[in-house]
PDB file with SEQRES, HELIX, SHEET and CRYST1 records, atoms N, CA, C and O in Angstrom:
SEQRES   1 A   56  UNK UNK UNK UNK UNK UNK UNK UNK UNK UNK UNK UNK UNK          
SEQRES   2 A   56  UNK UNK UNK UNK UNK UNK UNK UNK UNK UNK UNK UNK UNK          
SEQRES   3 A   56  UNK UNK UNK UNK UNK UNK UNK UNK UNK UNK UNK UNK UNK          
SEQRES   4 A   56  UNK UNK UNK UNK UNK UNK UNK UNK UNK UNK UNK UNK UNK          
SEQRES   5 A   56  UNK UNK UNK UNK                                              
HELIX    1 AA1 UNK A    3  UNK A   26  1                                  24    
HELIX    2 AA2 UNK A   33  UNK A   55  1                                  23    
CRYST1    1.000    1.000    1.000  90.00  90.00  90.00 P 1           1          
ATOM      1  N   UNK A   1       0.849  -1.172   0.000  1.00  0.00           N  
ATOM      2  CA  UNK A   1       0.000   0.000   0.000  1.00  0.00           C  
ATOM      3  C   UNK A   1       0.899   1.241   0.000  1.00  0.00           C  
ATOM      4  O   UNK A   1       1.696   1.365   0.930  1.00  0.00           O  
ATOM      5  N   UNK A   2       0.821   2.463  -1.266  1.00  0.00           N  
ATOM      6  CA  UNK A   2       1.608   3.570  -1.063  1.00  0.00           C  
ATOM      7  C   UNK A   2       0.958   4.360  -0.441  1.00  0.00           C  
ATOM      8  O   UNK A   2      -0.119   4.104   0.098  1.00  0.00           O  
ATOM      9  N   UNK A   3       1.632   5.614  -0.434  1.00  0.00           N  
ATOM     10  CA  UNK A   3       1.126   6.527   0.209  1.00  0.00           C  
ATOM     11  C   UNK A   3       0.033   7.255   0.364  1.00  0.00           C  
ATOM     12  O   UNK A   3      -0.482   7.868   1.299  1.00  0.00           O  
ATOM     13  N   UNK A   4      -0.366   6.938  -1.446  1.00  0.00           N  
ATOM     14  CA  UNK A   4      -1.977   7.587  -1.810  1.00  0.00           C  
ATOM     15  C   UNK A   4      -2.801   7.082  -0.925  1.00  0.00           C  
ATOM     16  O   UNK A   4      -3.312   7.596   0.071  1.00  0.00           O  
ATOM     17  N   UNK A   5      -2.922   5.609  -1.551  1.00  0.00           N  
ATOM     18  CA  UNK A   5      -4.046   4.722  -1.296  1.00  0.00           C  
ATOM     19  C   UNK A   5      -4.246   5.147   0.460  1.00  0.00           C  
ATOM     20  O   UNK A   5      -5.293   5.426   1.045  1.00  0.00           O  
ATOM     21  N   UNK A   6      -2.791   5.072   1.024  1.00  0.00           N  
ATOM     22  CA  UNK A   6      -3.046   5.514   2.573  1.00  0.00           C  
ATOM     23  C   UNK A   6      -3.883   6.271   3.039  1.00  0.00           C  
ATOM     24  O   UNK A   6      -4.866   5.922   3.693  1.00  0.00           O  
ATOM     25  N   UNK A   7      -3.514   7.597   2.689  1.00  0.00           N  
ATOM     26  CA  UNK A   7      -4.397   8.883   2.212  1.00  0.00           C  
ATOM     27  C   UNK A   7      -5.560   9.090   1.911  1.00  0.00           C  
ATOM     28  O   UNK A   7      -6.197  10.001   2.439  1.00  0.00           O  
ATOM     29  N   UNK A   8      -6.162   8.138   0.834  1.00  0.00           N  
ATOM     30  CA  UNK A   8      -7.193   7.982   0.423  1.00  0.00           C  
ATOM     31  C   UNK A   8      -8.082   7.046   1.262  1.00  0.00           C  
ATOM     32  O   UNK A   8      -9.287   7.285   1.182  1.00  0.00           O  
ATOM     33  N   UNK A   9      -7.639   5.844   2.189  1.00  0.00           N  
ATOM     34  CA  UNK A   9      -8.324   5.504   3.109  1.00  0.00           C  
ATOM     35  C   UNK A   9      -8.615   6.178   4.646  1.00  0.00           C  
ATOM     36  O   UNK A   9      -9.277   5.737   5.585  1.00  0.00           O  
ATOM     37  N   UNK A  10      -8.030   7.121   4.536  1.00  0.00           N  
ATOM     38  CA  UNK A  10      -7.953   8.245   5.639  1.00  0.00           C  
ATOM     39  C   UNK A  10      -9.024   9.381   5.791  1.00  0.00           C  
ATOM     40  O   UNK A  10      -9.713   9.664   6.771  1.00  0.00           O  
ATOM     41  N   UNK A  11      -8.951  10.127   4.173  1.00  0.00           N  
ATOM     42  CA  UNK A  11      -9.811  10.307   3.907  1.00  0.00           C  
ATOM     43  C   UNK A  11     -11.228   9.894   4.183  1.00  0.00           C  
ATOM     44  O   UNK A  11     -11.933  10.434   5.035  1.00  0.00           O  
ATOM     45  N   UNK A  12     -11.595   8.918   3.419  1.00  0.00           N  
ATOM     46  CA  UNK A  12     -12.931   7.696   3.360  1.00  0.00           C  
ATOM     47  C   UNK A  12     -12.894   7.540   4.641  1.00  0.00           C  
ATOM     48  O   UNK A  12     -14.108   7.441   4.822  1.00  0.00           O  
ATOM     49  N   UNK A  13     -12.289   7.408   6.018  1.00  0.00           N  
ATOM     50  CA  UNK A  13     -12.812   7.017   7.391  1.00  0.00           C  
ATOM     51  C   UNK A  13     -13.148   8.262   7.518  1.00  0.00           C  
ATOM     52  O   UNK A  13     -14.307   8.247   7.933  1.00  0.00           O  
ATOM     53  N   UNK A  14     -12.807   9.290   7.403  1.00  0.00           N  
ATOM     54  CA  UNK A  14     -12.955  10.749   8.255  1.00  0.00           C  
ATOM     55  C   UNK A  14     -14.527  11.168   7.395  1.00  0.00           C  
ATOM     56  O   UNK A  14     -15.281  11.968   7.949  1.00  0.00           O  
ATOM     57  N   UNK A  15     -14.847  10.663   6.269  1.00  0.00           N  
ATOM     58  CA  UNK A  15     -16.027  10.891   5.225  1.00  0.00           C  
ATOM     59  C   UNK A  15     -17.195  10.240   5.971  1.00  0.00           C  
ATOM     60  O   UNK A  15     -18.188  10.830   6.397  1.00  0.00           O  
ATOM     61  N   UNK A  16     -16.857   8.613   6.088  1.00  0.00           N  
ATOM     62  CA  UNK A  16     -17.406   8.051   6.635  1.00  0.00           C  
ATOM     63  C   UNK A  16     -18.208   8.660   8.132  1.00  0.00           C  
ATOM     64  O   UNK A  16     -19.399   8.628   8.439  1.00  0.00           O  
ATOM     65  N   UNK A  17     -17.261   9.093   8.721  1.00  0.00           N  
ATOM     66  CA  UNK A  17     -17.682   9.454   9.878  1.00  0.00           C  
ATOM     67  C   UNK A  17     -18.837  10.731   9.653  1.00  0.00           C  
ATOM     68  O   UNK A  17     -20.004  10.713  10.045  1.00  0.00           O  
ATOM     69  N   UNK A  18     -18.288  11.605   9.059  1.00  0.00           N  
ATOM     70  CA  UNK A  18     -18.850  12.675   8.783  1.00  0.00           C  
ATOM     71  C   UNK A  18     -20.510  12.469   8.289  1.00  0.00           C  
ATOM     72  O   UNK A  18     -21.518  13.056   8.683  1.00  0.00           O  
ATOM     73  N   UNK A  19     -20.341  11.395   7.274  1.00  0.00           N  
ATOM     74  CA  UNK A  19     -22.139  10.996   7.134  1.00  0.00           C  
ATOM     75  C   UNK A  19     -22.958  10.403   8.283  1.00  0.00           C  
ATOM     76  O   UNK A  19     -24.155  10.647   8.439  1.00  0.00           O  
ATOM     77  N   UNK A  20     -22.117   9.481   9.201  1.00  0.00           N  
ATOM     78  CA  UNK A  20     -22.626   8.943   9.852  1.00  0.00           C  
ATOM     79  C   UNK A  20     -23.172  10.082  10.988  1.00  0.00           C  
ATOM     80  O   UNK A  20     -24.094   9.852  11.770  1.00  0.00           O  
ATOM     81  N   UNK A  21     -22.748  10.796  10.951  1.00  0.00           N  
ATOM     82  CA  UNK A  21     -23.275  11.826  12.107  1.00  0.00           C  
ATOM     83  C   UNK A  21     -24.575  12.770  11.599  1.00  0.00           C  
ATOM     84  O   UNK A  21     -25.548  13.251  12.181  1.00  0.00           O  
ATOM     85  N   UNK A  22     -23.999  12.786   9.965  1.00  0.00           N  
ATOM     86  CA  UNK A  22     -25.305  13.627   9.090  1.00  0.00           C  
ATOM     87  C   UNK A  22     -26.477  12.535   9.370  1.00  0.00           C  
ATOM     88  O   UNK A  22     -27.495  12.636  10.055  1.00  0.00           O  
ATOM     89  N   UNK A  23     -25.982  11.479   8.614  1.00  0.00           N  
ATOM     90  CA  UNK A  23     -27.725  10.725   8.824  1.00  0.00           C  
ATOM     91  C   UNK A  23     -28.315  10.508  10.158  1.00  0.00           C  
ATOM     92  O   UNK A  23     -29.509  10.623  10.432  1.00  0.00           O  
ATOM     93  N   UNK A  24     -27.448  10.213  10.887  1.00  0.00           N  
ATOM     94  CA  UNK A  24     -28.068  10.214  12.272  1.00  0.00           C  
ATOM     95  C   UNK A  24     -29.085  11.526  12.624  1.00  0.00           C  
ATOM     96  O   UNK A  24     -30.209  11.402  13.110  1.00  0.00           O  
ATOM     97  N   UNK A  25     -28.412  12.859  12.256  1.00  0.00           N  
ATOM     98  CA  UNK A  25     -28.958  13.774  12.904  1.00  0.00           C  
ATOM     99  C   UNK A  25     -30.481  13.875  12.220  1.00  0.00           C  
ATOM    100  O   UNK A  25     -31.546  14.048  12.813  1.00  0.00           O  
ATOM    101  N   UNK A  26     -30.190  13.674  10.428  1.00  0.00           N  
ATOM    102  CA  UNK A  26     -31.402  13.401  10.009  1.00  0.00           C  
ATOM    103  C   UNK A  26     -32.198  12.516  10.007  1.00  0.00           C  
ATOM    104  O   UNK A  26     -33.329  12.691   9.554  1.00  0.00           O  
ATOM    105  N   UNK A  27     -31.939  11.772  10.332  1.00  0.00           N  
ATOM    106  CA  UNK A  27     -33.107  10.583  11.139  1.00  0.00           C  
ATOM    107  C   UNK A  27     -33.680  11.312  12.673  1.00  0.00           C  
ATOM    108  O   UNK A  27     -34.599  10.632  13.130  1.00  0.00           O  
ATOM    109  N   UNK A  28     -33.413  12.259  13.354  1.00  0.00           N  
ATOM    110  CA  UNK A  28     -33.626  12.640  14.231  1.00  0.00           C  
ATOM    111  C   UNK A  28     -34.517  13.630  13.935  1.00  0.00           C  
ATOM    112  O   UNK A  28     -35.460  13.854  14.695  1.00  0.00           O  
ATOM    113  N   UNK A  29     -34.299  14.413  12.672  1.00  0.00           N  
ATOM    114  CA  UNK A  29     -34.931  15.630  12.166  1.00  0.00           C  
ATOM    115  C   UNK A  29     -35.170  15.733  10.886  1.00  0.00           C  
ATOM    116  O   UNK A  29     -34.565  16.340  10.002  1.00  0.00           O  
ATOM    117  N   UNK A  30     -36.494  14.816  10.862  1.00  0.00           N  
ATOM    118  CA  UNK A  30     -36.238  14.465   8.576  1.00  0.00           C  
ATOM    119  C   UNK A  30     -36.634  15.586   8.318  1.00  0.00           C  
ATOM    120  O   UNK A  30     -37.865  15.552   8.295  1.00  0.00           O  
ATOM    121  N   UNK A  31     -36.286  16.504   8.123  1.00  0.00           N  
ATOM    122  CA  UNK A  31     -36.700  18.128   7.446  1.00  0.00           C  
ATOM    123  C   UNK A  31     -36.818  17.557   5.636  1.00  0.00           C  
ATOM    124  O   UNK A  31     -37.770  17.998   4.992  1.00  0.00           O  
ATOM    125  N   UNK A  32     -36.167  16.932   5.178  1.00  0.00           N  
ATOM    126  CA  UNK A  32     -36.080  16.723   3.653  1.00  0.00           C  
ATOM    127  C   UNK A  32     -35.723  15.182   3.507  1.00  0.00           C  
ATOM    128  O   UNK A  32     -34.697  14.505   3.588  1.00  0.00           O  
ATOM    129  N   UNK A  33     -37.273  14.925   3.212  1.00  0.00           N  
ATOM    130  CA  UNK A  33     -37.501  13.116   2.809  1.00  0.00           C  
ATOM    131  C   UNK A  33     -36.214  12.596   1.834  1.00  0.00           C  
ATOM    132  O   UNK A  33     -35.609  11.541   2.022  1.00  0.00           O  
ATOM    133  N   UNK A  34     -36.015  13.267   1.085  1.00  0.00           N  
ATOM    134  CA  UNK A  34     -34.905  12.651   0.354  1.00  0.00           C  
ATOM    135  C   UNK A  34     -33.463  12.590   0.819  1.00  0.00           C  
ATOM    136  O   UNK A  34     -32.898  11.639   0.278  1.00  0.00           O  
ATOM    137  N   UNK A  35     -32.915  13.063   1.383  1.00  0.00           N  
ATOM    138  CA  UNK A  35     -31.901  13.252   2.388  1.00  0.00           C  
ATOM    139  C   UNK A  35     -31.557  11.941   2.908  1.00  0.00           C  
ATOM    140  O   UNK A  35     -30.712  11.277   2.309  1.00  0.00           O  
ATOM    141  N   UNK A  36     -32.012  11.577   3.762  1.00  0.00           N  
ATOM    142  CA  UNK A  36     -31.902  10.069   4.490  1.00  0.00           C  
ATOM    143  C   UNK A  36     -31.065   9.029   2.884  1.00  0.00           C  
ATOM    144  O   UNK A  36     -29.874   8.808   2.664  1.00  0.00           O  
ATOM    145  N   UNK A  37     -32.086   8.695   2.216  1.00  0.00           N  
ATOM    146  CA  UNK A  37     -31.451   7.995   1.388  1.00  0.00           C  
ATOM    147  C   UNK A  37     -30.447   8.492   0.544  1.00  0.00           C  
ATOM    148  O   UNK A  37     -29.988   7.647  -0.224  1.00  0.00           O  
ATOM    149  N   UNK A  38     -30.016   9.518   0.473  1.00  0.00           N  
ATOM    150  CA  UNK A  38     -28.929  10.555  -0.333  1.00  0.00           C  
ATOM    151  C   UNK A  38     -27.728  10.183   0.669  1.00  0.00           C  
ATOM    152  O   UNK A  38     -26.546  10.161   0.325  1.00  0.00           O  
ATOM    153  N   UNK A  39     -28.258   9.860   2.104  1.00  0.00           N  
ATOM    154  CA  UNK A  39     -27.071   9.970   2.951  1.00  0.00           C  
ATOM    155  C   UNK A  39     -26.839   7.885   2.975  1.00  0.00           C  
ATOM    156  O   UNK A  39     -25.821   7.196   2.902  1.00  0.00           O  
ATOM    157  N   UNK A  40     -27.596   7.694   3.046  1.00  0.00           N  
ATOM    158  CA  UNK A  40     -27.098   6.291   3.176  1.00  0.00           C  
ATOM    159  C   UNK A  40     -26.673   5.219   1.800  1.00  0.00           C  
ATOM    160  O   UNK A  40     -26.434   4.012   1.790  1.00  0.00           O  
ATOM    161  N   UNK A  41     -26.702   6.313   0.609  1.00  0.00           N  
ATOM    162  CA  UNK A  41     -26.167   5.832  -0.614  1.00  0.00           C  
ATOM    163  C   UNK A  41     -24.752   6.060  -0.950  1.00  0.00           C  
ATOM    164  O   UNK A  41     -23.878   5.323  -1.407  1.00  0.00           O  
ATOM    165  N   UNK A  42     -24.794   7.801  -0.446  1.00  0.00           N  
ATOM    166  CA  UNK A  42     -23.132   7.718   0.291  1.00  0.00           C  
ATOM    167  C   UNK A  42     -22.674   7.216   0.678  1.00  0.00           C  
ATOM    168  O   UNK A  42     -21.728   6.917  -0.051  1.00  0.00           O  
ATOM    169  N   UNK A  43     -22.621   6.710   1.655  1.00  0.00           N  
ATOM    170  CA  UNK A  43     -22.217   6.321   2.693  1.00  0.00           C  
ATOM    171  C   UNK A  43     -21.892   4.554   2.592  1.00  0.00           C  
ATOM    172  O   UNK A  43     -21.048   3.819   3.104  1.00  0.00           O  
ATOM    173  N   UNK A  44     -22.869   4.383   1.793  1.00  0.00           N  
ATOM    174  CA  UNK A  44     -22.491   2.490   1.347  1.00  0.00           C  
ATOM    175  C   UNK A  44     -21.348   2.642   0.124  1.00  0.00           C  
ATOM    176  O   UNK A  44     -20.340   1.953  -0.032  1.00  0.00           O  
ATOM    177  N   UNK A  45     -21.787   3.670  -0.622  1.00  0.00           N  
ATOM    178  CA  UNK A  45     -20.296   4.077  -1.602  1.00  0.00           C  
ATOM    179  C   UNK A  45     -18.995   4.364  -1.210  1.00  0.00           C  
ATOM    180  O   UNK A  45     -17.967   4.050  -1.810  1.00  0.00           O  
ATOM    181  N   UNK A  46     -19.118   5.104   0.039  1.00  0.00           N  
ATOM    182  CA  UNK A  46     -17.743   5.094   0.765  1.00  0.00           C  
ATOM    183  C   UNK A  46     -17.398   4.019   1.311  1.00  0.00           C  
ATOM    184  O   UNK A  46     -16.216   3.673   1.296  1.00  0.00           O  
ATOM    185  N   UNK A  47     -18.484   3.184   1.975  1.00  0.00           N  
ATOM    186  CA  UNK A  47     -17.365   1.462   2.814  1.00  0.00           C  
ATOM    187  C   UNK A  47     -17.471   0.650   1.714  1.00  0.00           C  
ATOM    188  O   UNK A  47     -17.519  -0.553   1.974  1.00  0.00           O  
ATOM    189  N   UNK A  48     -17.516   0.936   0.673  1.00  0.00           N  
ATOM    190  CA  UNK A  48     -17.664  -0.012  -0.731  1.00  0.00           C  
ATOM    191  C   UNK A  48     -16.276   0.324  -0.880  1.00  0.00           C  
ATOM    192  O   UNK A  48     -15.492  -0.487  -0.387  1.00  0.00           O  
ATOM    193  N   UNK A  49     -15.632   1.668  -1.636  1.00  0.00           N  
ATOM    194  CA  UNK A  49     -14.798   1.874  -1.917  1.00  0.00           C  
ATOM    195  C   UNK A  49     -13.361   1.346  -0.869  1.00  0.00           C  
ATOM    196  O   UNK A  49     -12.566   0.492  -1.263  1.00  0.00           O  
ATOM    197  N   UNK A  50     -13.261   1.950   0.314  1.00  0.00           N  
ATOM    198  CA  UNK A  50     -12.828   1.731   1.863  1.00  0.00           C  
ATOM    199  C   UNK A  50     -12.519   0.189   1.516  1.00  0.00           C  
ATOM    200  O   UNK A  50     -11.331   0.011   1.249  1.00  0.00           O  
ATOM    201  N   UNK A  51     -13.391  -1.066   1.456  1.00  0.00           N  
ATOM    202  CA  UNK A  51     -13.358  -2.481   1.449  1.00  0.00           C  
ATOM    203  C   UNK A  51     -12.549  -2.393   0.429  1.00  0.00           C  
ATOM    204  O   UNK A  51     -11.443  -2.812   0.772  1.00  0.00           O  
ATOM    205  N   UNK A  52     -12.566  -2.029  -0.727  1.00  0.00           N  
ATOM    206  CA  UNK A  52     -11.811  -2.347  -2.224  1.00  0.00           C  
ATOM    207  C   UNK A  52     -10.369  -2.003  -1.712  1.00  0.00           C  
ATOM    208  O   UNK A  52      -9.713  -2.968  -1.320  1.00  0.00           O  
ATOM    209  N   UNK A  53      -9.666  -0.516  -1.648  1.00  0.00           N  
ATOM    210  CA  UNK A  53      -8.984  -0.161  -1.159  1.00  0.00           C  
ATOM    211  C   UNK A  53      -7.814  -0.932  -0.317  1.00  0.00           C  
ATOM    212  O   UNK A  53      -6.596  -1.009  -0.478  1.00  0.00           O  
ATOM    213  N   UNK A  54      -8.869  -1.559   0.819  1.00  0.00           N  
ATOM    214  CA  UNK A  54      -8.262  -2.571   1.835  1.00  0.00           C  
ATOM    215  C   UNK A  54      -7.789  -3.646   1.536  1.00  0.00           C  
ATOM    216  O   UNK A  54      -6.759  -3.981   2.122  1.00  0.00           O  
ATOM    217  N   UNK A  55      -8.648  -4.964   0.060  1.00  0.00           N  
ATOM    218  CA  UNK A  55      -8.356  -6.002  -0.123  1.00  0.00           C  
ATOM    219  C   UNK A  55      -6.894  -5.248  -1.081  1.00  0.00           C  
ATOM    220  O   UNK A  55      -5.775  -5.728  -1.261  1.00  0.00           O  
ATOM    221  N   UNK A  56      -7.261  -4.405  -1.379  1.00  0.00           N  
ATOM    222  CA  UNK A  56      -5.820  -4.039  -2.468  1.00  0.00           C  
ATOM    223  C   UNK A  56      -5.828  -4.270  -4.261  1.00  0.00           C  
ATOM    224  O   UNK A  56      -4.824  -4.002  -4.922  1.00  0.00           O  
TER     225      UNK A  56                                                      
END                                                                             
């Protein structure tokens, strides 16, 4: 693994996190029905990518 890919999985955790706190909050406060699934399509695209990344 070089340095990118490092980088780039660093990235993707800190992303990761970042949605996970968005959808949460919007599940708490659905102001905009579409949102929720905008956030959890992300968010499977990022530990999709993250998994790829990892096997190498």
């Amino acid at each position: 693994m070089d340095k990118k890919e490092k980088k780039r999985i660093e990235v993707l955790q800190q992303k990761i996190a970042k949605l996970q706190q968005q959808l949460a909050g919007a599940k708490k406060q659905p102001d905009d029905p579409a949102e929720i699934p905008r956030l959890e399509k992300d968010l499977a695209a990022a530990h999709a990518e993250l998994t790829s990344l990892k096997k190498g």
